[in-house]
C-alpha positions, 0 to 999 in steps of 0.5 A, spaced: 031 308 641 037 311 638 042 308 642 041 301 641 044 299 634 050 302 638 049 298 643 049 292 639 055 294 635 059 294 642 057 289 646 062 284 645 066 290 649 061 289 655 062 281 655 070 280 655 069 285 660 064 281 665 068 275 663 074 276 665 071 280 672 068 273 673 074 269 672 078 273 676 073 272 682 072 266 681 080 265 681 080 268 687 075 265 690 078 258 688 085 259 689 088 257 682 087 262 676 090 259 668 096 264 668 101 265 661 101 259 656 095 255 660 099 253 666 094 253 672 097 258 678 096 256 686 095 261 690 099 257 696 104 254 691 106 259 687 103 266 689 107 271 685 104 268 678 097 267 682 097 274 684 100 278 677 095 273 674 088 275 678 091 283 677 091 282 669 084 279 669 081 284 673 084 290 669 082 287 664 076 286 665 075 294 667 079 295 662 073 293 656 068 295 660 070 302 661 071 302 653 065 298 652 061 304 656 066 310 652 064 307 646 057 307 647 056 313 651 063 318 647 059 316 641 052 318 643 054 325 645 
């Protein structure tokens, strides 16, 4: 398979990706998120940073996500 030095290459793209997706459901899920400057986040104390908090991780997960998979398949094409 041709594909999997490519694979390889960018892999870590997929992994900051996934990971930062499941810090953002398990925020969500707990109701506290580590926010700027490692401060903790409440959803009932402070939601207006819990909530931008929960936004950035989730964009950003897409966001590496969605590179890891234009890197490997733009690449490939």
């Amino acid at each position: 398979m041709h594909d999997s030095p490519l694979i390889v290459r960018y892999i870590y793209w997929l992994v900051f990706g996934i990971l930062m997706f499941g810090l953002a459901l398990a925020g969500a899920r707990t109701g506290e998120l580590r926010g700027r400057f490692g401060e903790v986040a409440y959803r009932a104390k402070n939601p207006k940073r819990f909530w931008w908090s929960l936004a950035f991780y989730c964009l950003a997960g897409v966001g590496f996500i969605v590179e890891f998979l234009y890197k490997v398949h733009a690449f490939s094409n």
